[in-house]
C-alpha positions, 0 to 999 in steps of 0.5 A: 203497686207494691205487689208489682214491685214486689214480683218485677224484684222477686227472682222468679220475675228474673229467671223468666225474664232471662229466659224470655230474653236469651231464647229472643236474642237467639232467635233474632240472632238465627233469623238475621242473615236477611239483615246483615246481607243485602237482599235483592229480591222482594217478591220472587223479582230481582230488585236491580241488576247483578253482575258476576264478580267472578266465573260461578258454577252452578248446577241445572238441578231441573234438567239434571233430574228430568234427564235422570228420569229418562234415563231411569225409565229407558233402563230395561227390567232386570228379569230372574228365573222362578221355580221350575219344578211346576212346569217340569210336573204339568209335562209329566201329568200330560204324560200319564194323561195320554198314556191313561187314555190309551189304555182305556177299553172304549172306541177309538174316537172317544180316546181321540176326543179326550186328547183333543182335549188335552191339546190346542195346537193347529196341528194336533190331529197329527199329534193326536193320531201319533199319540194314539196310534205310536207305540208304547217305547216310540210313545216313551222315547217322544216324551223324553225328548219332550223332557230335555227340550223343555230343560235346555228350555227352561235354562235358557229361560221364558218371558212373558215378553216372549209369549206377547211377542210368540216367540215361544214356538222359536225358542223350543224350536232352538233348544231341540236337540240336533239328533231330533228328526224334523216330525219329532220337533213338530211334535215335541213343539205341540206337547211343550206348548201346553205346558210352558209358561214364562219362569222369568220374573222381574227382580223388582228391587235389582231393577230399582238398583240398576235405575239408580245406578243409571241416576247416578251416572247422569253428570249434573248439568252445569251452566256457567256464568262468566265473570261480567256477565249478567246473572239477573237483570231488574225485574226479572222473575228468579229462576231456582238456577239464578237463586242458586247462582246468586247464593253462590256469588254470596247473596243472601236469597231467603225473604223475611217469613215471619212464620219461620222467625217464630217457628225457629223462636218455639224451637229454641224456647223448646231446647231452652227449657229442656236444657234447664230441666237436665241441669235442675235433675241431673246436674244440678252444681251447674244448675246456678246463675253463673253456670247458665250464664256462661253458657248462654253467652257462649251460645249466642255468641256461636248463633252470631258467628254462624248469622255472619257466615256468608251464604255458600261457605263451608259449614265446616268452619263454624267453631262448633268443636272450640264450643263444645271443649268451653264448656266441657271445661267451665261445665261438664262434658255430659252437659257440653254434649248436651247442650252442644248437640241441641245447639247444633241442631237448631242452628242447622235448622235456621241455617239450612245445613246439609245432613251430611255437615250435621252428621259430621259435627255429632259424630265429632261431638260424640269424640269430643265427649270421649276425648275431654272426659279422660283430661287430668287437667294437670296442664294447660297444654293437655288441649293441644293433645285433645285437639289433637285427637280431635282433629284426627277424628274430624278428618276420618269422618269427613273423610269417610262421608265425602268418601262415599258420596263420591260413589254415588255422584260426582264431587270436585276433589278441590272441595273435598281437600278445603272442608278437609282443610277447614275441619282441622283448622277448625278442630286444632287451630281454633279448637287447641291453639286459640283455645289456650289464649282465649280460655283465661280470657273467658275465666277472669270475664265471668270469674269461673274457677276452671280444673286448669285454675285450680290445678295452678292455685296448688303450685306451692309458689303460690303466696300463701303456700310459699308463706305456709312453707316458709312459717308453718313447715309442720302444717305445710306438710301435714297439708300435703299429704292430707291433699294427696289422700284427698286426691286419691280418695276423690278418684275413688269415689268419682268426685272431683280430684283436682278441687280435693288436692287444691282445696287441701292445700290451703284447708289450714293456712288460718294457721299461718297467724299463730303457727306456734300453738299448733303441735305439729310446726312446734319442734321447727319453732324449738319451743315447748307446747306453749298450751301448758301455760293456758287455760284449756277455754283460751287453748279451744279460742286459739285453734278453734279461729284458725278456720276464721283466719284462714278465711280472712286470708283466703279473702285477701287473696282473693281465692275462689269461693269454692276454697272457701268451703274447705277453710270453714267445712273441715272441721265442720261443727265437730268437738276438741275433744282434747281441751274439752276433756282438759276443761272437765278435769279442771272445771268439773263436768257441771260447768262446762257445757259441750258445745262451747267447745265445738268449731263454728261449722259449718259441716262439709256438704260436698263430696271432696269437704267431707274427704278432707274432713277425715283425711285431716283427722286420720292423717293426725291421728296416725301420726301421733301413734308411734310406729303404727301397725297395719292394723292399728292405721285400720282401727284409727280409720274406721274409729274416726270415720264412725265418730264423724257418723255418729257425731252428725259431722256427715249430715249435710254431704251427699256422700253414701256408706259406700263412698265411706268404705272405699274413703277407709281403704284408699287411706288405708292403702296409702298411710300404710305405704306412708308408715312401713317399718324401717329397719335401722342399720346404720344405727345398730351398726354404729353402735356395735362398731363404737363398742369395738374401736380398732387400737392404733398402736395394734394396727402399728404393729400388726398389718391389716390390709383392706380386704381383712376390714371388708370381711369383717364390715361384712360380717358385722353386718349380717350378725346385725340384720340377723339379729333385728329379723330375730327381734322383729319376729319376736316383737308384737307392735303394740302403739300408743292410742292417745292421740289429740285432735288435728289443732 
């Protein structure tokens, strides 16, 4: 019994029972429109009488075909020409035929026999006799008349139809030239019939087309039922044309099959598991009970909004687009097209959709995909623009589709203009404007952290960054330029900008409780570094807690767990190194062991908590140096980032040498633009105008317009930029290394 206990408790029992759970729900949810609408036939008879409501339209399909079929068959072979270069050489082979046995030295009836041979016409004792006895130019004259007759033949072309019908004596008789005398033509007759056959064949696929294209003109055989008028009465077997009009008056004609309730079952099992196979390998941050769970729920909730669609309304509808935009912003967008793409083909499946309604939404998909992927997630307004664009996209594609099928059959342009209609309904009103409403609805319901929460939690008008402005105005801004590298870097590298810059933000707001013994708010507060009067193990206590702090504070206002990660991670488990060392001096090096004087951990084990942890350190770093060159601020970089290697402070990350290298020069690029030379004009020149005061009483008695003090001011100032360009080049810049840790 424990045993039982034991696995029904165990999490393996749960994820099992979840799974058998959803894909049952999703399958009932698919199977029930024969529930929720009323059905009226058992059996293949009507159940009662069903009167129209209203004037439907429906379309004869069995006589539509039958009529297409006879039209098919009564369209006549399309024939095409074949090559006629082998009838063209049979004439010139019974040529030199005739003209070989003329000259062969035997009798007269042998030569007489042989060209008997050659020819089966009724009339060919007198073409034999002409043959034989004509002479050598009247012979050659006979056969070049025969060759044009056969041309003009050949061009007007023969059919095996001809040949059945004999027309074939006919057509040679027709292409004759005119100056042909009548003896002539019977015997150019006699010598083309032995060498003709038909040259025209039949394009096998050209008369396919034309059979189709004659299909498609048919118009669809349309029957109405009048409003009042009975469809079905009790009793009555139901025909495919009342099925169809009862669809269309809007009442559900499928009958409960149990064998297709289990097949739509296997195939929602089947997509279930292979959707947790693709989050377990290949997105594995939304492989977690809540990811799962969101998208579970907002998948059966699409499976019961289409089990409520009456049958015979546009598919075009269904919130598919508003699906797919949810979970791109609670998931991924590979992972929403995915799972929306599935999701879509198991419920076109279980709701008879049209291929073309199918192709509609993937292609749409497909632009979604595009469109969601290039979001900043800086405003929520940022989804009108996507539905936008979506939108368009939905109109050309079902533009396109409808486009044409309108060439190949018959559509009322009434339909085209509602599904039009629908699809930007859908792709804007539902997918944009709704969306905006519902989306913070969906985010405190399962108590998800979306890009656009995120992106709000860095407004300083937050509570505790308005404190951290107000009480740490060193830490705020230390904050801010450490979450603007971290954005930056993030980009670079392909993790995620928005929770580096917003994690960032409040990495340091443990600070918040004791402000003053952190280095940089302690010229705001005007005190001396209160750290000179502690001991260098109740200094490490101080700045060590500061994640602790910040952690407690994070609680109470009630930031997301994932800010969390920030709090305690950039620091990971690394030394401070700064009262470390104090320690030694003080304590000696044999009672003090290293790692009393190491934070808590634990060490970062994202991509954006390892960002920070070096963002945090360099952005320390180099300012504490004094003017910094550019060379320096890479030496600061590279020393840190290889401290933190060495250190194991990395470990736990997935981030690769690579994301490191393009983490040092994104820093690079940035504290340089931060840390450029200034050139101190006002300065310099104050100093030189001090030593040079104008005497009043020589501005009495003198008269010193102002175009005199601009001349002067101007020269002033260029002996002054003169002389710093001069100490500039000369200068080499050299800055002070020793520099404490971030306290």
């Amino acid at each position: 019994m424990t045993k039982i206990l034991d696995f029904i408790s165990s999490k393996k029992f749960r994820n099992v029972f979840c799974f058998i759970l959803f894909t049952v729900l999703m399958a009932i949810t698919l199977s029930s429109q024969n529930y929720f609408f009323q059905k009226v036939i058992e059996n293949g008879i009507s159940k009662r009488d069903i009167v129209a409501q209203k004037d439907i339209k429906v379309i004869d399909t069995k006589k539509t075909e039958l009529h297409r079929k006879e039209v098919a068959q009564n369209v006549e072979p399309i024939l095409t020409q074949a090559e006629d270069e082998f009838i063209t050489s049979n004439l010139e082979t019974l040529k030199n035929s005739v003209i070989k046995i003329r000259s062969k030295d035997a009798p007269e009836s042998v030569k007489r026999d042989e060209l008997k041979v050659l020819f089966d016409e009724h009339n060919k004792q007198g073409l034999v006799d002409f043959l034989l006895k004509a002479g050598e130019s009247d012979l050659h004259l006979l056969f070049e008349k025969a060759q044009v007759t056969l041309a003009s033949v050949l061009n007007t072309g023969i059919s095996t139809k001809d040949f059945e019908n004999n027309n074939v004596n006919l057509i040679i008789q027709k292409n004759i030239p005119n100056n042909v005398p009548r003896y002539q033509g019977t015997l150019i007759s006699g010598i083309l019939n032995q060498v003709i056959v038909p040259n025209l064949v039949v394009d096998e696929f050209a008369t396919e087309i034309a059979k189709k294209n004659a299909q498609n003109a048919v118009k669809p055989y349309e029957v109405v039922f009048k409003k009042g008028q009975k469809i079905v009465f009790d009793g009555e077997p139901v025909t495919k044309l009342k099925r169809d009009a009862l669809r269309e008056a809007g009442y559900n004609v499928l009958e409960v099959n149990w064998g297709g309730i289990l097949g739509i079952y296997v195939l929602v099992a089947f997509f279930t598991f292979v959707f947790l196979q693709y989050e377990r390998n290949f997105e594995k941050q939304y492989y977690n009970a809540k990811s799962i769970t969101i998208v579970g729920v907002l998948t059966l909730l699409l499976a019961f909004i289409s089990a409520l669609m009456p049958t015979g309304f546009s598919a075009y509808i269904m919130p598919i687009p508003a699906y797919m935009v949810l979970l791109s912003i609670f998931t991924s967008p590979r992972t929403a097209f995915f799972v929306s793409t599935a999701v879509l083909g198991v419920i076109a499946i279980g709701m008879h959709w049209n291929l073309e309604v199918i192709a509609s939404f993937l292609l749409l998909n497909t632009v979604i995909m595009t469109a969601i992927s290039k979001l900043k997630y800086s405003k929520r307004s940022d989804i009108l623009v996507v539905s936008s664009k979506i939108t368009l996209a939905g109109i050309l594609i079902v533009g396109c589709i409808y486009f044409l099928e309108k060439y190949m059959m018959d559509i009322d342009n009434v339909l085209i203009f509602q599904d039009v209609l629908y699809i930007v309904i859908n792709c804007f009103v539902i997918s944009g404007v709704f969306m905006l409403g519902i989306l913070p609805i969906v985010e405190n319901v399962f108590r998800v952290l979306t890009p656009y929460g995120l992106a709000e939690l860095a407004d300083h008008n937050q509570e505790l960054l308005k404190r951290l402005m107000q009480e740490a105005p060193g830490t705020f801004n230390h904050s801010l330029t450490v979450s603007h590298m971290c954005e930056t870097a993030a980009e670079a590298i392909g993790a995620n900008p928005v929770l580096a810059r917003v994690g960032a933000m409040y990495h340091d707001i443990g600070k918040l409780l004791r402000p003053m013994f952190f280095v940089e708010n302690q010229s705001f507060y005007g005190i001396e570094n209160p750290h000179n009067s502690c001991t260098p193990r109740f200094s490490k206590m101080l700045i060590t807690a500061h994640p602790k702090d910040g952690l407690e504070l994070a609680k109470d206002a009630h930031l997301p767990q994932v800010i969390h990660n920030f709090i305690l991670q950039h620091h990971g488990t690394s030394l401070v190194s700064y009262f470390y060392n104090e320690a030694l001096k003080e304590e000696g090096e044999e009672n003090v062991n290293e790692e009393q004087f190491r934070y808590p951990g634990p060490k970062p084990n994202m991509k954006e908590t390892a960002i920070l942890m070096i963002a945090d350190a360099v952005e320390s770093a180099v300012r504490a140096a004094k003017n910094p060159s550019n060379e320096e601020i890479d030496a600061i970089i590279n020393k840190i980032i290889k401290e933190r290697l060495n250190d194991g402070q990395l470990s736990d990350s997935p981030i690769t040498f690579k994301d490191l290298k393009v983490i040092g020069e994104t820093f690079s690029r940035m504290l340089r633009g931060m840390h450029h030379k200034r050139i101190k004009y006002h300065n310099d020149l104050v100093q030189e105008l001090d030593k040079n005061i104008i005497n009043h009483d020589a501005i009495n008695k003198s008269v010193i317009t102002p175009q005199t003090l601009d001349a002067d001011l101007n020269a002033k100032v260029q002996e002054l930029e003169n002389k710093k360009n001069e100490t500039l080049s000369k200068s080499v810049g050299t800055s002070d290394e020793n520099h404490t840790a971030d306290m």
